[in-house]
PDB file with one MODEL, atoms N, CA, C and O in Angstrom:
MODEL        1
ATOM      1  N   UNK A   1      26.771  -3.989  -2.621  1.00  0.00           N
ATOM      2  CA  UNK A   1      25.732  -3.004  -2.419  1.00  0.00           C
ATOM      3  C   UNK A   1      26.251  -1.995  -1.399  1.00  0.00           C
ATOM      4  O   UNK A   1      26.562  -2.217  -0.229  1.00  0.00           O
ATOM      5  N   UNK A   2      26.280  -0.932  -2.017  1.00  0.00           N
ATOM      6  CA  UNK A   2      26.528   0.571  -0.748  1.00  0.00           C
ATOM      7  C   UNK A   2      25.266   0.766  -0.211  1.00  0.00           C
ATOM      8  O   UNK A   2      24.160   0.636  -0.735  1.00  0.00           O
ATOM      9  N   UNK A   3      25.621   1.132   1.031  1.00  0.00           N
ATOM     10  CA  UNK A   3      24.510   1.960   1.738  1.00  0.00           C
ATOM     11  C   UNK A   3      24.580   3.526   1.550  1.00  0.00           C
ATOM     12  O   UNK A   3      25.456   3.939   0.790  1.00  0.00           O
ATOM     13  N   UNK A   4      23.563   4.643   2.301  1.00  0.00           N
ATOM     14  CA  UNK A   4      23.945   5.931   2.234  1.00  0.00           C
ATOM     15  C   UNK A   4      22.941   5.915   3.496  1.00  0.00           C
ATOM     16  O   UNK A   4      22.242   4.964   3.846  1.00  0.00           O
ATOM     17  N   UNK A   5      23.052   7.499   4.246  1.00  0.00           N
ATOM     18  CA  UNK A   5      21.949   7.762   4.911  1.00  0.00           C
ATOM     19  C   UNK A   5      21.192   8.358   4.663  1.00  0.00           C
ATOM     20  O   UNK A   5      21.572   9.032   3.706  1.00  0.00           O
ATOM     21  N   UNK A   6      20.021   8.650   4.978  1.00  0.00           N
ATOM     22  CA  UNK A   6      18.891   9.315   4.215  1.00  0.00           C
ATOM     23  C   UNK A   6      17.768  10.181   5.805  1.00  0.00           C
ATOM     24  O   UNK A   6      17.184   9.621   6.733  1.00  0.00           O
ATOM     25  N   UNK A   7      17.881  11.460   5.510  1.00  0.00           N
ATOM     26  CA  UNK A   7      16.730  12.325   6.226  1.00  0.00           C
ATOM     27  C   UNK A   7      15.755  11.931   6.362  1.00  0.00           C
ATOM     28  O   UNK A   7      16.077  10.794   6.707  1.00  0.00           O
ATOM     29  N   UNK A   8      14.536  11.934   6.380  1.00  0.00           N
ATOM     30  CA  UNK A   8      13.221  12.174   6.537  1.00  0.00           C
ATOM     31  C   UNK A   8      12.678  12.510   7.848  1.00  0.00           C
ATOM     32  O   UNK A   8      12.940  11.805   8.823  1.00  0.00           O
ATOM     33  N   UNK A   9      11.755  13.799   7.951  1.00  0.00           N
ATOM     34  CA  UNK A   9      10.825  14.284   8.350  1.00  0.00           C
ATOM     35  C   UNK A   9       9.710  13.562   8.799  1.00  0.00           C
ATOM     36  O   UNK A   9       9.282  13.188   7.707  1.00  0.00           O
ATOM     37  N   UNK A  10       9.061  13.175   9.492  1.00  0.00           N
ATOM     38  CA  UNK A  10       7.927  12.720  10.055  1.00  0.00           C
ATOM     39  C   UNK A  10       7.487  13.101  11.539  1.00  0.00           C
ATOM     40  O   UNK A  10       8.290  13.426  12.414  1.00  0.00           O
ATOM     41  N   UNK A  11       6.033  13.016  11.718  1.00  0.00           N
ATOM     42  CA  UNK A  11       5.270  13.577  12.809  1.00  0.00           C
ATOM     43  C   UNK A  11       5.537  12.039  13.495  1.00  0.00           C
ATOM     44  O   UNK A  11       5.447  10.875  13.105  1.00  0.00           O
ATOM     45  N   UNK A  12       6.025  12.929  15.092  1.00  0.00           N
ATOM     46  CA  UNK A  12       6.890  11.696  16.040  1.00  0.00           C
ATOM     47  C   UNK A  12       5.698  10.859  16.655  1.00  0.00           C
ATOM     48  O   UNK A  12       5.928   9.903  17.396  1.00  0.00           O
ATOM     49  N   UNK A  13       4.599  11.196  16.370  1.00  0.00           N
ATOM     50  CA  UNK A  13       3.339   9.712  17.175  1.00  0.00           C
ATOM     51  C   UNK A  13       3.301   9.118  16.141  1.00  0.00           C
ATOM     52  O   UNK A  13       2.882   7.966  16.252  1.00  0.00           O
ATOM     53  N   UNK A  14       3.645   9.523  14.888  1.00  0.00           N
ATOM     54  CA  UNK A  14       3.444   8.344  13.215  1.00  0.00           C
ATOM     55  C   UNK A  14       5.175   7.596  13.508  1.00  0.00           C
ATOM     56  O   UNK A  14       5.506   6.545  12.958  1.00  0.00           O
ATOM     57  N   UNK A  15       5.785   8.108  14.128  1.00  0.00           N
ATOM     58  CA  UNK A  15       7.215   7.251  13.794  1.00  0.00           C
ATOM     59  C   UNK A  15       7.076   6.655  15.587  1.00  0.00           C
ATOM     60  O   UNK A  15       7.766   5.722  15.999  1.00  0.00           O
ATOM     61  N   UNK A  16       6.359   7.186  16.210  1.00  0.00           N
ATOM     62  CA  UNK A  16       6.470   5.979  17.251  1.00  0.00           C
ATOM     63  C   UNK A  16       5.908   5.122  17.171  1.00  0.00           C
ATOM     64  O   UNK A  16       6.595   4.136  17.441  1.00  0.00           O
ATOM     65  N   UNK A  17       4.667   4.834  16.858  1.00  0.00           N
ATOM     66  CA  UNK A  17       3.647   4.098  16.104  1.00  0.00           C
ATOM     67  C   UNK A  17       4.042   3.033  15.695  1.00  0.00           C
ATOM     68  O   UNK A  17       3.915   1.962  16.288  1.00  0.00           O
ATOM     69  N   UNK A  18       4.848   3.300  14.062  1.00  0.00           N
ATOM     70  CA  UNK A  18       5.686   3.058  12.826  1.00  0.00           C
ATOM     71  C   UNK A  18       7.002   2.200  13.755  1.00  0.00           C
ATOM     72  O   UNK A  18       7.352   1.125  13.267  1.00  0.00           O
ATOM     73  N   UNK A  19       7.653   2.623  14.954  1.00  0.00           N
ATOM     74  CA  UNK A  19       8.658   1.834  15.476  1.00  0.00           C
ATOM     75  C   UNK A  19       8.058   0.658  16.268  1.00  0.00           C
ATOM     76  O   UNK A  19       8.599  -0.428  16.059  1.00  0.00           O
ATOM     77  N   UNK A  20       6.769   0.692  17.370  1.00  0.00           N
ATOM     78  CA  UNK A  20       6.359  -0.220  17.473  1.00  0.00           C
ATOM     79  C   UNK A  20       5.547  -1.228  16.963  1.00  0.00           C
ATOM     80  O   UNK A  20       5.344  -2.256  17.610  1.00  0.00           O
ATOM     81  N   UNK A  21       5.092  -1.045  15.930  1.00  0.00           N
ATOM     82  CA  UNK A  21       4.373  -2.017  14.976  1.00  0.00           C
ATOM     83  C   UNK A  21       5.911  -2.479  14.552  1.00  0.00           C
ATOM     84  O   UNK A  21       6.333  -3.379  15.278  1.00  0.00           O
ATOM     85  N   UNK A  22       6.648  -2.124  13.723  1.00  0.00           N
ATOM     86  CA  UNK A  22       7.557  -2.719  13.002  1.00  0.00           C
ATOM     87  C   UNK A  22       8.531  -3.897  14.210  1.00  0.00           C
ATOM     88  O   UNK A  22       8.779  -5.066  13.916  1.00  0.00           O
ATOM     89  N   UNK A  23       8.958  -3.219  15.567  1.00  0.00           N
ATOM     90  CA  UNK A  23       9.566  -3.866  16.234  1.00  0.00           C
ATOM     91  C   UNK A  23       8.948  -5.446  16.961  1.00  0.00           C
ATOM     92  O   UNK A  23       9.624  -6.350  17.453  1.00  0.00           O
ATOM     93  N   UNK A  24       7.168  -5.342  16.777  1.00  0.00           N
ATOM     94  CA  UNK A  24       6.969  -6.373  17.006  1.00  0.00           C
ATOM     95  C   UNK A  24       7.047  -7.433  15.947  1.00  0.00           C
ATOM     96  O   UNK A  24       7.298  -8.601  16.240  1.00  0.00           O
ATOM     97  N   UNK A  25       6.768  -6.911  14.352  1.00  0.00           N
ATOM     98  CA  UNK A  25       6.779  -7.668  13.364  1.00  0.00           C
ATOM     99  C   UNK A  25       8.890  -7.759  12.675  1.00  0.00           C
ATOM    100  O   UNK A  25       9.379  -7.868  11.550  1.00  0.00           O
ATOM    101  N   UNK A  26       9.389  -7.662  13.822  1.00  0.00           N
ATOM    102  CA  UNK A  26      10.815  -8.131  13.710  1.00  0.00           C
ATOM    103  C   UNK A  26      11.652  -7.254  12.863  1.00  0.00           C
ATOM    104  O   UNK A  26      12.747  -7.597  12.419  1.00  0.00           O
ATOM    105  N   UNK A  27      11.009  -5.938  12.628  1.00  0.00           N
ATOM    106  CA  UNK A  27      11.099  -5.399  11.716  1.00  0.00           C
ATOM    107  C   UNK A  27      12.362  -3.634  12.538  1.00  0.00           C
ATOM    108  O   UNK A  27      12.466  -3.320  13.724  1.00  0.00           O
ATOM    109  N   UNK A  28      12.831  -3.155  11.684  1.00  0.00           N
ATOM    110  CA  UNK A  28      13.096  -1.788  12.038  1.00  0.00           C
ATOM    111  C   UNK A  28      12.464  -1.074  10.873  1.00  0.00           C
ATOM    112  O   UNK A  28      12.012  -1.655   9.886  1.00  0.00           O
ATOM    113  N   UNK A  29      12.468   0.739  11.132  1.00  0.00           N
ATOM    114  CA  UNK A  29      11.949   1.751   9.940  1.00  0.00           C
ATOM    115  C   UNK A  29      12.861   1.648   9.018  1.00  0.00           C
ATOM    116  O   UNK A  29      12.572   1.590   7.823  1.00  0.00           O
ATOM    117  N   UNK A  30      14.106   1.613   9.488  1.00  0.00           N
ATOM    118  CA  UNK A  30      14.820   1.454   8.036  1.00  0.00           C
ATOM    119  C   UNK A  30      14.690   0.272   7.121  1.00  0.00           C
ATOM    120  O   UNK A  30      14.916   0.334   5.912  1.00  0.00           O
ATOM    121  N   UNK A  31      14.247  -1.003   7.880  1.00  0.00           N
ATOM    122  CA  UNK A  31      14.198  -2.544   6.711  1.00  0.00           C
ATOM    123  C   UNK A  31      12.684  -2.002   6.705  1.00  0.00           C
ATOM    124  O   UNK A  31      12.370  -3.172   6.487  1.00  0.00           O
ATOM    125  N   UNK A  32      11.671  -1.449   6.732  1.00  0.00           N
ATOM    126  CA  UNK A  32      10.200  -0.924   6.828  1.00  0.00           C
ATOM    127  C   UNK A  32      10.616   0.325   5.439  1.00  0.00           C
ATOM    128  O   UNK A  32       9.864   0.213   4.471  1.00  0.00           O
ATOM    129  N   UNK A  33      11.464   1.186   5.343  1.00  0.00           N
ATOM    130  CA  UNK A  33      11.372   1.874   4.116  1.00  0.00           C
ATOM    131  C   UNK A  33      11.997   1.284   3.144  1.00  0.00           C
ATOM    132  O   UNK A  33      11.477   1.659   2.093  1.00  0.00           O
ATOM    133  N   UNK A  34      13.016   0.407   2.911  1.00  0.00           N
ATOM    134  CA  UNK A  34      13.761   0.193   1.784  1.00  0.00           C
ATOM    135  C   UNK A  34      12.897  -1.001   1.076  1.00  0.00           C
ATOM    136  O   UNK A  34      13.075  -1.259  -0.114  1.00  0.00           O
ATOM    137  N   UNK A  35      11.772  -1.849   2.025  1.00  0.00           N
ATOM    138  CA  UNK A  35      10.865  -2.452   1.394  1.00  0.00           C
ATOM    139  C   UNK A  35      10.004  -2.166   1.170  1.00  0.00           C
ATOM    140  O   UNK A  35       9.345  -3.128   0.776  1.00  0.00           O
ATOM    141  N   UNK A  36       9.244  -0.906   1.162  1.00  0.00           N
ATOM    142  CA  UNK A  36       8.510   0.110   0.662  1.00  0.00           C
ATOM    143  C   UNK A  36       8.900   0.833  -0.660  1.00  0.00           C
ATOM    144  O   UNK A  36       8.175   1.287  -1.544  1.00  0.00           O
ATOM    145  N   UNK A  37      10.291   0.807  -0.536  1.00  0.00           N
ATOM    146  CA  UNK A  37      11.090   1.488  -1.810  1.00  0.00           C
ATOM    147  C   UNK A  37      11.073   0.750  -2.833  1.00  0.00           C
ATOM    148  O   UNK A  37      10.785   1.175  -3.951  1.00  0.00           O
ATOM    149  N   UNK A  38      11.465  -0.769  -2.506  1.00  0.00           N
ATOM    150  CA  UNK A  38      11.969  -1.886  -3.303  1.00  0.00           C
ATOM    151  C   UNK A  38      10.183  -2.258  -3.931  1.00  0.00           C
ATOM    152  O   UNK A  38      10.025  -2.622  -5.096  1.00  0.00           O
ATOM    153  N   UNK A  39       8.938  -2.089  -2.932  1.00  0.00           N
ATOM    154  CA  UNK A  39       8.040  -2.468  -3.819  1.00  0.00           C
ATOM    155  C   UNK A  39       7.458  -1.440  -4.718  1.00  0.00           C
ATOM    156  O   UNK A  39       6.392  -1.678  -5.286  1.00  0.00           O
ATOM    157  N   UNK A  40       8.085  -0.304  -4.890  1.00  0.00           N
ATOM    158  CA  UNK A  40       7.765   0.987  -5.468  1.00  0.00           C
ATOM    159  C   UNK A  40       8.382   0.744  -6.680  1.00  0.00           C
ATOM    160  O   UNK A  40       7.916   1.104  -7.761  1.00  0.00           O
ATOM    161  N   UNK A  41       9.407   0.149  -6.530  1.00  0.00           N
ATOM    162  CA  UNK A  41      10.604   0.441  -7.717  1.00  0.00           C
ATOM    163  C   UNK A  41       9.469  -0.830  -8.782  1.00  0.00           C
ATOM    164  O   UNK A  41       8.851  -0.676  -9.835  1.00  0.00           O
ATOM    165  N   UNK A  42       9.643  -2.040  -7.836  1.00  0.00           N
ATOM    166  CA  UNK A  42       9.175  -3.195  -8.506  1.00  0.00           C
ATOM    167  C   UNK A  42       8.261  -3.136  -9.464  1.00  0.00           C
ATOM    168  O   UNK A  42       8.208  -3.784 -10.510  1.00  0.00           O
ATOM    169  N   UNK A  43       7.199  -1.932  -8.849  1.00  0.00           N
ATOM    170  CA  UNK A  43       5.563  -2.376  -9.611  1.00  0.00           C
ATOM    171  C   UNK A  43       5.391  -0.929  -9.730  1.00  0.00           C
ATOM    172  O   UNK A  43       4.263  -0.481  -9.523  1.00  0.00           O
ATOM    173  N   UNK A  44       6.658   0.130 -10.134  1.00  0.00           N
ATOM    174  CA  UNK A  44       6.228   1.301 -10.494  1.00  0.00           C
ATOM    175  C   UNK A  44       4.694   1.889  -9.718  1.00  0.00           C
ATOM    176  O   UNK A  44       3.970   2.490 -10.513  1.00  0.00           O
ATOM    177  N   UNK A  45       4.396   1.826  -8.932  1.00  0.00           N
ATOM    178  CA  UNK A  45       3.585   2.487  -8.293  1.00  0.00           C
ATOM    179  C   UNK A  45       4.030   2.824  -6.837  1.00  0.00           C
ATOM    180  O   UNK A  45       5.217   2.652  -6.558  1.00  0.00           O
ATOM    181  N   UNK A  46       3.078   3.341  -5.785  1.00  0.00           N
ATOM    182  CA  UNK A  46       3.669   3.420  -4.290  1.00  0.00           C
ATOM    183  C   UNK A  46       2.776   2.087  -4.097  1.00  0.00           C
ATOM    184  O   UNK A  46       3.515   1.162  -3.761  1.00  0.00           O
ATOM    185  N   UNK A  47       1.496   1.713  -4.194  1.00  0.00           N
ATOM    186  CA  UNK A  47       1.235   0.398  -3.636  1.00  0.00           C
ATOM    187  C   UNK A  47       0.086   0.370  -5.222  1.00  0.00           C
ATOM    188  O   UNK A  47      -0.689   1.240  -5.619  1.00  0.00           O
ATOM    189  N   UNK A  48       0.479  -1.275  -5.934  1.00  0.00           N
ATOM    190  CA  UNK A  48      -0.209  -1.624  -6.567  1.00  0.00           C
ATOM    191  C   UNK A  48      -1.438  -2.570  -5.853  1.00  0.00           C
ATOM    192  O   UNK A  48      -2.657  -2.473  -5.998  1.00  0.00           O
ATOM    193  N   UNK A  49      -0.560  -3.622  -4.941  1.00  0.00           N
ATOM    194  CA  UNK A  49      -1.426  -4.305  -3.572  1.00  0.00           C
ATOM    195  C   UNK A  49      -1.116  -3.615  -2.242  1.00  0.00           C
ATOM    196  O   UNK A  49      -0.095  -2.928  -2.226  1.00  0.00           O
ATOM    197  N   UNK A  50      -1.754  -3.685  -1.262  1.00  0.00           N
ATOM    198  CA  UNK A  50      -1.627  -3.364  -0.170  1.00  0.00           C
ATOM    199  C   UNK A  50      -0.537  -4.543   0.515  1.00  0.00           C
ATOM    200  O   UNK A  50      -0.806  -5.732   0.340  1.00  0.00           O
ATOM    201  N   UNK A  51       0.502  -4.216   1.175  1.00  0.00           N
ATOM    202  CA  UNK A  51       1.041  -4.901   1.836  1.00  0.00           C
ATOM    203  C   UNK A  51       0.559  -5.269   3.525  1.00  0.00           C
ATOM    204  O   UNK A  51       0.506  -4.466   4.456  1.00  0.00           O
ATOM    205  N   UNK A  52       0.196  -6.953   3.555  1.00  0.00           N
ATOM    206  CA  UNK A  52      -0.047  -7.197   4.568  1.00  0.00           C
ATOM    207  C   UNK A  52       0.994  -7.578   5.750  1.00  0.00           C
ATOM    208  O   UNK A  52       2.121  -7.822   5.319  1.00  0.00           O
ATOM    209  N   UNK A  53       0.856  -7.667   7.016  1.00  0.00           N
ATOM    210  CA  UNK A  53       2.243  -7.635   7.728  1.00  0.00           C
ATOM    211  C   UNK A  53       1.911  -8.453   8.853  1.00  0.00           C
ATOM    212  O   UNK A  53       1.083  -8.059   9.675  1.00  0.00           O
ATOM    213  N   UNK A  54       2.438  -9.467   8.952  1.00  0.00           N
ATOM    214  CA  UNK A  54       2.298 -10.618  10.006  1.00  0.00           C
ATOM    215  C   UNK A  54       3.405 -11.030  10.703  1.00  0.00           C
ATOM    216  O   UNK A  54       4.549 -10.650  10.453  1.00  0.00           O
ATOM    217  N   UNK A  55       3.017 -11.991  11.788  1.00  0.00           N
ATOM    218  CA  UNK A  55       4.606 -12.342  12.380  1.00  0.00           C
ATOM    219  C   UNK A  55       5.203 -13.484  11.614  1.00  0.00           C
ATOM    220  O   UNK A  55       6.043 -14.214  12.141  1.00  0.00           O
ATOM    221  N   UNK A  56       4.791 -13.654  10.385  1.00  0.00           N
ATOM    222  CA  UNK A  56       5.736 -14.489   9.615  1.00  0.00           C
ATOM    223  C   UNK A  56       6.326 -13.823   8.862  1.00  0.00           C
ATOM    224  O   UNK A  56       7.278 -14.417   8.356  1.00  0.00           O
ATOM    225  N   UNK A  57       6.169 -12.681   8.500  1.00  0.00           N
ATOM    226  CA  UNK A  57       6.739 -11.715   7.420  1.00  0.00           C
ATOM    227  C   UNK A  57       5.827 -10.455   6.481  1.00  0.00           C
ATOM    228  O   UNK A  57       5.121  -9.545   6.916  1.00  0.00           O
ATOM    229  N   UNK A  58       6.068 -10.714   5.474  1.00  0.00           N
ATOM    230  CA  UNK A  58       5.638  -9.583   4.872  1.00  0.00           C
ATOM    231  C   UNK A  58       4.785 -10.601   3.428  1.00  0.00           C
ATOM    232  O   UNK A  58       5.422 -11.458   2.814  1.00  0.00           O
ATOM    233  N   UNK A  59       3.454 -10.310   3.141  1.00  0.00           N
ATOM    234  CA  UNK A  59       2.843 -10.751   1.636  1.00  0.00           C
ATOM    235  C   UNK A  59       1.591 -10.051   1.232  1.00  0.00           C
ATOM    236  O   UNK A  59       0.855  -9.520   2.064  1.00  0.00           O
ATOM    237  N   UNK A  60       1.412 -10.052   0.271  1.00  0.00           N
ATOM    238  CA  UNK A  60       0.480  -8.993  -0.520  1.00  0.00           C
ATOM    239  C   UNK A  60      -0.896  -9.067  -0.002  1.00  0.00           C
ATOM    240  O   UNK A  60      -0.931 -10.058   0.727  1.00  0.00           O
ATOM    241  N   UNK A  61      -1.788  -8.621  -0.024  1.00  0.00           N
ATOM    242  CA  UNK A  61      -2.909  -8.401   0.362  1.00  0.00           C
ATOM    243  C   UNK A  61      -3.891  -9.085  -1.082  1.00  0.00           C
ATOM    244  O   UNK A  61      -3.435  -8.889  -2.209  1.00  0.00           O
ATOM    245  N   UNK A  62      -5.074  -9.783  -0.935  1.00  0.00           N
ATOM    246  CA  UNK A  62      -5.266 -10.155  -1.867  1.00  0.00           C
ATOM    247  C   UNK A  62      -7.032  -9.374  -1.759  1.00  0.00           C
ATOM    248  O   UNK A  62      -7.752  -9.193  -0.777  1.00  0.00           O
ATOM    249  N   UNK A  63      -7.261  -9.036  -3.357  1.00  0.00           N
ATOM    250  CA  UNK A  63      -8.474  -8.307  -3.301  1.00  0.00           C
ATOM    251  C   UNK A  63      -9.793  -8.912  -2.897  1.00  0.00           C
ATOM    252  O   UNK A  63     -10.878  -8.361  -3.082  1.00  0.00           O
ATOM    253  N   UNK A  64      -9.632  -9.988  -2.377  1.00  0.00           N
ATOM    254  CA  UNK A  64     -10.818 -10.693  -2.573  1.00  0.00           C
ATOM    255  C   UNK A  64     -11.626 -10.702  -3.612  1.00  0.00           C
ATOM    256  O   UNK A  64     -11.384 -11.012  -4.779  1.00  0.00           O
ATOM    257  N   UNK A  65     -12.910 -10.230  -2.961  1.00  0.00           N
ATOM    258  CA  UNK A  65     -14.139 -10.153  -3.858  1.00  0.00           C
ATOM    259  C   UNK A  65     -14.588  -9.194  -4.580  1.00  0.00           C
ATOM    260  O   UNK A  65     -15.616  -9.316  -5.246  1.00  0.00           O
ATOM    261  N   UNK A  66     -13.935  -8.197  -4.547  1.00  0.00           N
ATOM    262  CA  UNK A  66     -13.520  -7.007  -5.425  1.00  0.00           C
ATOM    263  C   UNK A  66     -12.676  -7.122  -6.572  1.00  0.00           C
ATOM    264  O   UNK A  66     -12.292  -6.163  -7.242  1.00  0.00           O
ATOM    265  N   UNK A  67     -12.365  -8.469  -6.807  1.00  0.00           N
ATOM    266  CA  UNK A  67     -11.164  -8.653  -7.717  1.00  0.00           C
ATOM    267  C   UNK A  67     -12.193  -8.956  -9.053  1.00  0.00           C
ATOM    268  O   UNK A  67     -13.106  -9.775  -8.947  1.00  0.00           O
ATOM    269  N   UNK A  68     -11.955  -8.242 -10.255  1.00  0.00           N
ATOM    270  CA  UNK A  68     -12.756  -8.325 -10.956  1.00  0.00           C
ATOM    271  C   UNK A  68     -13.739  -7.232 -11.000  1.00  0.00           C
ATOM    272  O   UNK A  68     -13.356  -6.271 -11.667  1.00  0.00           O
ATOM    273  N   UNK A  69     -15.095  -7.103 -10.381  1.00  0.00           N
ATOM    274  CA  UNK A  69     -15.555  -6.208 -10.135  1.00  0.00           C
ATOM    275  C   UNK A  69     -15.605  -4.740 -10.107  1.00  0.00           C
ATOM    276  O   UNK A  69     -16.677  -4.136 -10.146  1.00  0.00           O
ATOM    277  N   UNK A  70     -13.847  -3.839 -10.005  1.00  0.00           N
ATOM    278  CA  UNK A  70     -13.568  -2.869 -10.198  1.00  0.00           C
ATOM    279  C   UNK A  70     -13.179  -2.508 -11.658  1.00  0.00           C
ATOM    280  O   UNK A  70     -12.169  -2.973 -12.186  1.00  0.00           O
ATOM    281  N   UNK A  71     -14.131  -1.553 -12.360  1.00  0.00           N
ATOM    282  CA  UNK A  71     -13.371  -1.061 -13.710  1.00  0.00           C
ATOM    283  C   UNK A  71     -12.812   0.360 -13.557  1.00  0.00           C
ATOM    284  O   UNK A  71     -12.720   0.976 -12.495  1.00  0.00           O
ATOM    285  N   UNK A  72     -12.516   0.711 -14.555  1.00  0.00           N
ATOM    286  CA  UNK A  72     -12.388   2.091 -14.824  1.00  0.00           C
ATOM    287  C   UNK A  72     -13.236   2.193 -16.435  1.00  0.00           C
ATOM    288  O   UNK A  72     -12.918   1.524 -17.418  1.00  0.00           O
ATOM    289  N   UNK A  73     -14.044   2.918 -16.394  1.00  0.00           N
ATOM    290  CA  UNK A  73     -15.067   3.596 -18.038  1.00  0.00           C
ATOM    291  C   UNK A  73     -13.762   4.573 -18.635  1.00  0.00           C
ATOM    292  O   UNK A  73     -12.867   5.144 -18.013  1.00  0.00           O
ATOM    293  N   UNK A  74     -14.074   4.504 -20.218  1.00  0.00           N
ATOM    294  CA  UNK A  74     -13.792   5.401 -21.025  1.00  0.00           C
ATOM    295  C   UNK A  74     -14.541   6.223 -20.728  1.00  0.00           C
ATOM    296  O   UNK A  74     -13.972   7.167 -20.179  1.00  0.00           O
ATOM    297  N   UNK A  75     -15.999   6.379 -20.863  1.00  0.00           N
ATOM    298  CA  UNK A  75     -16.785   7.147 -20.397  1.00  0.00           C
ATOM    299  C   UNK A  75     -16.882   7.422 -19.109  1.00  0.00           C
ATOM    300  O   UNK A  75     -16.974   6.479 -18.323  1.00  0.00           O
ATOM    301  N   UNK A  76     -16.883   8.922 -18.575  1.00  0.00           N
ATOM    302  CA  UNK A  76     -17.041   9.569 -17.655  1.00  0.00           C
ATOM    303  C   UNK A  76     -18.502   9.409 -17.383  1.00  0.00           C
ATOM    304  O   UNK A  76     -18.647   9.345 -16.162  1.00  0.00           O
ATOM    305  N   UNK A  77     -19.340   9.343 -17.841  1.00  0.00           N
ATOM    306  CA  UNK A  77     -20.712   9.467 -17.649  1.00  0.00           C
ATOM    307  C   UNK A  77     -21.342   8.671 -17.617  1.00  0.00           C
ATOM    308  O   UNK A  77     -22.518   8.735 -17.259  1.00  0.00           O
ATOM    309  N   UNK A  78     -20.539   7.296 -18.116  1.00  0.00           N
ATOM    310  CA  UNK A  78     -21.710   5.680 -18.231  1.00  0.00           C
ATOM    311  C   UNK A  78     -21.829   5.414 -16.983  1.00  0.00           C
ATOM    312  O   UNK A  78     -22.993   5.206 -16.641  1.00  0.00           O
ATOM    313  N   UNK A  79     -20.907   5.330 -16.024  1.00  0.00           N
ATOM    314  CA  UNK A  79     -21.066   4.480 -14.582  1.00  0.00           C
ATOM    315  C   UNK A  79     -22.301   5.736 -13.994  1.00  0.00           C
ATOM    316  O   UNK A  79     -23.030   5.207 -13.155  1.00  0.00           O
ATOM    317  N   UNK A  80     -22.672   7.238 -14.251  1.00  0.00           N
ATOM    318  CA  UNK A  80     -23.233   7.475 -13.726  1.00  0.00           C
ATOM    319  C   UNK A  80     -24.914   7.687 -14.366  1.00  0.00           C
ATOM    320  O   UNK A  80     -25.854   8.179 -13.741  1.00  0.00           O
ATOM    321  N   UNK A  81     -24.940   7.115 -15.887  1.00  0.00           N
ATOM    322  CA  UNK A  81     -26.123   6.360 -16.365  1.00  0.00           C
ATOM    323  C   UNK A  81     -26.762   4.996 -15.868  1.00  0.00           C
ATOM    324  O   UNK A  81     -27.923   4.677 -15.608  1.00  0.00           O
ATOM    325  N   UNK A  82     -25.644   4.365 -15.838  1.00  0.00           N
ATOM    326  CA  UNK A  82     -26.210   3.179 -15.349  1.00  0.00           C
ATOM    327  C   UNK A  82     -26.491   3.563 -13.442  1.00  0.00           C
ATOM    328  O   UNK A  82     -27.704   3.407 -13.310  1.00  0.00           O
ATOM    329  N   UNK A  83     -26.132   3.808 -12.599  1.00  0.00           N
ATOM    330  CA  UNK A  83     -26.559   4.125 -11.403  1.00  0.00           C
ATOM    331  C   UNK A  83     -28.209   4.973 -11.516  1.00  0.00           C
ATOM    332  O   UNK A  83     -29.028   4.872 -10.602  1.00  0.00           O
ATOM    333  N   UNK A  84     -28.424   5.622 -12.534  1.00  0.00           N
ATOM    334  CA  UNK A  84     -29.378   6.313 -12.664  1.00  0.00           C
ATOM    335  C   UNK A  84     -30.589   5.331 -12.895  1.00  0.00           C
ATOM    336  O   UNK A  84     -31.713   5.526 -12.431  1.00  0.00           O
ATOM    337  N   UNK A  85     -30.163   4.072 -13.799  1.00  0.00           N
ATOM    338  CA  UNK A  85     -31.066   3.164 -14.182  1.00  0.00           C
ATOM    339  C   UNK A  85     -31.523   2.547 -13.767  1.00  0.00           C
ATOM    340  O   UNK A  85     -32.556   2.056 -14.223  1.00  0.00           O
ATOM    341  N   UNK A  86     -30.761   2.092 -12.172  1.00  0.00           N
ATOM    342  CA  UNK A  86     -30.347   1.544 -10.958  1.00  0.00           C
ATOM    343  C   UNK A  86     -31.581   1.682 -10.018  1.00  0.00           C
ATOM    344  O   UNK A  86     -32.385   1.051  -9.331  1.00  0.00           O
ATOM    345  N   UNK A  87     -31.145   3.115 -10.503  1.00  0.00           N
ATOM    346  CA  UNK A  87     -32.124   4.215  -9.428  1.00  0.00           C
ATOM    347  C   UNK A  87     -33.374   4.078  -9.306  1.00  0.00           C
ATOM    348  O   UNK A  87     -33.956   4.325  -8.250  1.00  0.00           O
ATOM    349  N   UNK A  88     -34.147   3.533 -10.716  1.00  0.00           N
ATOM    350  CA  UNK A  88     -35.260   4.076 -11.215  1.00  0.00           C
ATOM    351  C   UNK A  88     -36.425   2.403 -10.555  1.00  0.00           C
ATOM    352  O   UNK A  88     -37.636   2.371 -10.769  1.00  0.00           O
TER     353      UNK A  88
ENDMDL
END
């Protein structure tokens, strides 16, 4: 595996922030972006779960009680029929 270096731009109270959260969770910004990258690549999205961050490491966030519960309608207009029905 090659490495390269890579730029980025960021506002310096988000990367001081970003250095001390990561340095207590054992972490640096650079092993903090390439596992940001690596879960991007993984699950084609930027976050499919939220990543949770502890001093044991790094694991997914789980939806709880929302799991299930969230759809998306074909219809644009049913979720706001039924709220109407809701309403009444």
């Amino acid at each position: 595996m090659s490495y390269v270096n890579t730029n980025i731009r960021m506002d310096s109270e988000v990367k001081r922030q970003a250095q001390e959260l990561f340095a207590n969770l054992g972490f640096d910004i650079s092993q903090a972006v390439n596992l940001l990258l690596q879960q991007a690549i993984a699950n084609q999205t930027i976050m499919e779960k939220p990543l949770v961050f502890n001093q044991s490491g790094v694991k997914q966030a789980k939806l709880g009680g929302w799991e299930g519960k969230v759809w998306m309608s074909d219809d644009f207009d049913e979720p706001l029929e039924e709220f109407k029905e809701y309403m009444q």
